[in-house]
C-alpha positions, 0 to 999 in steps of 0.5 A: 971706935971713934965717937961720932960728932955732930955735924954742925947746926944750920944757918940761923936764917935757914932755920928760922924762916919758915916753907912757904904755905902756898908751896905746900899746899900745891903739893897736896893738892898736885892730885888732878881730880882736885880743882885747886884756888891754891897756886897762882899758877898761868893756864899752860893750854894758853902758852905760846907753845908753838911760836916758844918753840921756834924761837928755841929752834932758831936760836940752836940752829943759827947762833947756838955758840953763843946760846949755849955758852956763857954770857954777861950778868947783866943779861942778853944785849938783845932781850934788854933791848926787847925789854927796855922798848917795850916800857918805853912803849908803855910809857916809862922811857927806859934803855937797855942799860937800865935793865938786869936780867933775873932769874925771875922777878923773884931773884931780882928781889932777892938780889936787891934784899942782898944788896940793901938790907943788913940784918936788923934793918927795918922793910915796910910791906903792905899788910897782906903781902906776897908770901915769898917776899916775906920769906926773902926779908926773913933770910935776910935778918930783915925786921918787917913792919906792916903797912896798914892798908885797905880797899884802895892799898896803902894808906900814905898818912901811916905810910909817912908816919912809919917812914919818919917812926921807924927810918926803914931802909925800903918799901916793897909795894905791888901796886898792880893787882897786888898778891895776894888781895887783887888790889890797884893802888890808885894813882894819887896814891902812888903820887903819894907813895912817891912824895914819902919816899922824896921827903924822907928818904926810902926805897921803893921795891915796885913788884910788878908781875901782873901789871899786863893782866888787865881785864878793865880800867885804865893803866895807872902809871908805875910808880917808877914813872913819878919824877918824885920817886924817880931816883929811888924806885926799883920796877921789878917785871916778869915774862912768867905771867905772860909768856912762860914761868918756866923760863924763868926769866925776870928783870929789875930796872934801878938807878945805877948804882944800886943797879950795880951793886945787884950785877955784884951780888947775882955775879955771886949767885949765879954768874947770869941766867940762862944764856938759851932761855935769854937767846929764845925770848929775845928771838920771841919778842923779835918775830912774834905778836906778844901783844896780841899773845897775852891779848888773848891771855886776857880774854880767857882770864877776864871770863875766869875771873867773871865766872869766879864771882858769878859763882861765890855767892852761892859757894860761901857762907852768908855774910862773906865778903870779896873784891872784884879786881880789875885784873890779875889773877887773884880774889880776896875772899873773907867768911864771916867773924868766927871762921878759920879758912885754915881749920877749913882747908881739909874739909875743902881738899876732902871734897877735891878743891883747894884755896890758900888761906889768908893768915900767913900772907899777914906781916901783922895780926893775921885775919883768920878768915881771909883767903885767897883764890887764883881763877887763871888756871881753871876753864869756867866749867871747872871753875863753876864745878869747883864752886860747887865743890867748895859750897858743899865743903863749907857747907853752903850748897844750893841755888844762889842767894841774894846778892852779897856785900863786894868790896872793891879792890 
């Protein structure tokens, strides 16, 4: 009898970036008696469904040989168009050649990470940041640096003292209602950001899948839109957060050139995405009101929001601190010194509530008493019913207490 060998070990890169947190805990938490702050997932009974459902209809009824059948990497001609005059509209003059069409945001970031980042290569991020970008520069040899931050987002002096210390190939910013902290990133700042990236050469990567969830304030313009940053500015969008993540269709707008490098490496990944899925979204946008749709998003989300807050001071131990974003889907919780919301989550679970805690969304030293809660999903009962049952986990139920200290995102 032969000798059996070993099959040969995984990629480096496989091996040495760690499941995402967030996934995982969605998993224990998937129950429907648990009430989960975890996962920023959209509020399915607020999808479209009906005027969704037409437009697939329409598309397999009228034109299902060119719906059902291969297409072009850089995406539907038709859902380009939609997506380029929707940013024209919102100010940022932008043409459907400008545009690639993605298997969500995420794939465009991954697409971009290919196409610029060697391994070794240095990635600024905010410090916390989004957890799947961190995985994505993880598989990508990347090394990254965190960019010190604070109520307000990135700070420009260190962000210019980094740039100059470290020469990084890019940035990678969520300027709008940032994940997972809920932060604005003010618009001399952005200025600011701009004038780094002009002076001393950077790309900037600006995620923006929450930038339409707005419940008050103004819009502040894209990054993308400042003359400084122009050139060097990736805007990365999604319909995931206003119409459906199950299709699963993002975009990234870049300059030529680098946008053609990402044509390149999604011809590699996966030739285009969905041809049906593109059809239909290009025939929702045509017919239907996504205006007024994801109006109707924001009013449902912005009382969430407002019924999150109005319940924490009774639900956490006194001492904790949280924001007030002006929209997204996030809230940025810290407990007091001497809590460990990863020591904690069990006991939360335990009582049928979830939230994620802070620490692996840190590129830098980790606040153990950081975490994060999403109140899209949630009506406000379940959400005050949640409170109740985290209050409780945590030790700390009982009629609300004098009003606690609130950081401003």
């Amino acid at each position: 009898m032969t000798t059996r060998a070993d099959t040969p070990a995984l990629a480096t890169r496989a091996a040495s970036v760690d499941a995402s947190p967030v996934r995982e805990i969605l998993a224990l938490t998937a129950r429907p008696e648990v009430i989960s702050f975890a996962g920023g997932l959209p509020a399915p009974e607020l999808f479209d469904t009906g005027e969704i459902r037409a437009a697939y209809d329409h598309v397999l009824a009228k034109d299902a040989a060119r719906a059902l059948q291969y297409s072009v990497t850089e995406g539907d001609p038709g859902l380009r168009a939609a997506v380029a005059a929707r940013y024209t509209a919102r100010g940022l003059p932008t043409g459907a050649e400008d545009l690639v069409v993605t298997t969500g945001s995420q794939q465009a970031l991954t697409l971009l990470t290919t196409a610029l980042v060697e391994p070794g290569d240095t990635v600024l991020v905010e410090d916390p940041t989004y957890l799947a970008a961190l995985q994505c520069f993880g598989f990508a040899g990347a090394r990254v640096v965190p960019v010190p931050c604070d109520e307000d987002g990135i700070d420009p002096v260190a962000l210019a003292e980094l740039v100059e210390r470290e020469r990084p190939k890019m940035l990678y910013t969520i300027p709008n209602f940032q994940n997972p902290t809920g932060r604005t990133l003010p618009l001399a700042r952005r200025r600011a950001v701009a004038e780094v990236a002009h002076r001393l050469g950077l790309w900037i990567v600006e995620d923006d899948p929450y930038g339409e969830l707005r419940y008050e304030g103004a819009h502040v313009p894209w990054i993308s839109s400042l003359e400084a940053a122009a050139d060097r500015t990736v805007l990365l969008g999604s319909f995931s957060k206003v119409m459906s993540p199950g299709m699963r269709l993002g975009h990234l707008r870049a300059p030529a050139a680098l946008r053609r490098a990402c044509v390149i490496v999604k011809q590699a990944a996966d030739l285009h995405c969905s041809a049906v899925d593109q059809a239909a979204a290009a025939r929702y946008l045509e017919v239907s009101d996504l205006g007024a749709h994801v109006g109707r998003v924001r009013a449902a989300y912005g009382e969430r929001r407002d019924a999150l807050l109005e319940g924490l001071p009774a639900a956490l131990p006194p001492g904790s601190t949280w924001n007030r974003p002006d929209g997204g889907m996030f809230v940025w919780v810290r407990l007091p010194d001497g809590h460990d919301a990863t020591a904690l989550l069990p006991r939360a679970i335990a009582h049928e509530v979830a939230y994620v805690p802070g620490a692996p969304f840190f590129a830098g030293a980790p606040d153990p008493a950081a975490l994060r809660m999403s109140f899209t999903t949630h009506t406000p009962d379940e959400i005050r019913e949640g409170l109740l049952r985290l209050g409780k986990a945590l030790g700390t139920p009982g009629a609300p207490r004098a009003s606690q200290p609130v950081a401003h995102a």
